[in-house]
C-alpha positions as a Markdown table, in Angstrom:
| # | Residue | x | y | z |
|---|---|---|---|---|
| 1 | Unk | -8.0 | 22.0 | 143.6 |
| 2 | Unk | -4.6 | 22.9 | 144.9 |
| 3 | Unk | -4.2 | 26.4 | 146.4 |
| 4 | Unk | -1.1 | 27.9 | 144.4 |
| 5 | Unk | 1.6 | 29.3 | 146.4 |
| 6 | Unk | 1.9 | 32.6 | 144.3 |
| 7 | Unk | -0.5 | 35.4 | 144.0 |
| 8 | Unk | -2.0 | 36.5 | 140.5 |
| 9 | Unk | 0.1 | 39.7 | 141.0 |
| 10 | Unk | 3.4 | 37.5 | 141.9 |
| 11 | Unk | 3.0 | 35.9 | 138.9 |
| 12 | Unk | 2.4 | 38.9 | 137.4 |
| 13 | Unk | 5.6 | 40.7 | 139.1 |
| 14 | Unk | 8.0 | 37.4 | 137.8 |
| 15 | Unk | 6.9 | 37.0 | 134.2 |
| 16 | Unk | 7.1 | 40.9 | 133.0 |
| 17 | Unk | 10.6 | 40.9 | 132.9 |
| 18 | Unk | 11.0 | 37.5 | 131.2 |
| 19 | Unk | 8.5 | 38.7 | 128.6 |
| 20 | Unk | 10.9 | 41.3 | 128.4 |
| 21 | Unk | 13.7 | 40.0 | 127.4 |
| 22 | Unk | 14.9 | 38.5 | 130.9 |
| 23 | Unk | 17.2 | 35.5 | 131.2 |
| 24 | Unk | 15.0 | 32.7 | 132.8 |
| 25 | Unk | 17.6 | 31.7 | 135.7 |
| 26 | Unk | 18.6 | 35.4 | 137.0 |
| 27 | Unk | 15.2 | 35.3 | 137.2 |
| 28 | Unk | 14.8 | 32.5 | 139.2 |
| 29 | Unk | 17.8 | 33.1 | 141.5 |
| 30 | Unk | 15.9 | 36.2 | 142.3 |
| 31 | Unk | 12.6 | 35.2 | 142.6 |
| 32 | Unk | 13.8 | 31.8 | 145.0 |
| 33 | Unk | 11.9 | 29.4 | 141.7 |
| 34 | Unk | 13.0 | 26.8 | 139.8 |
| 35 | Unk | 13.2 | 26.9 | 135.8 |
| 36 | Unk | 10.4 | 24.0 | 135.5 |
| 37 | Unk | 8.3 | 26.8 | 137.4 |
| 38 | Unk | 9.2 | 29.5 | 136.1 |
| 39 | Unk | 7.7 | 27.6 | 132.5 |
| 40 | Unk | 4.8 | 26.5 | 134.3 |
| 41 | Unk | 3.5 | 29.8 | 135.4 |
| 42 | Unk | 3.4 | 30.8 | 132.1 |
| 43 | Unk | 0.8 | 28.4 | 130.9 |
């Protein structure tokens, strides 16, 4: 199995605020992610 490249708490630290009511691409920008993974950490 592939070793992800973010931590359980990273993942964590990026999806609070979207949950919150974040806009996915500010998020991204600040995170250095792309939408498509941004989507795919949440599953």
């Amino acid at each position: 199995m592939k070793k992800s490249r973010f931590t359980e708490e990273k993942i964590i630290e990026i999806l609070k605020p979207h949950a919150a009511g974040g806009k996915a691409g500010e998020l991204c920008r600040r995170h250095g992610i792309g939408e498509a993974t941004l989507y795919n950490l949440k599953t």
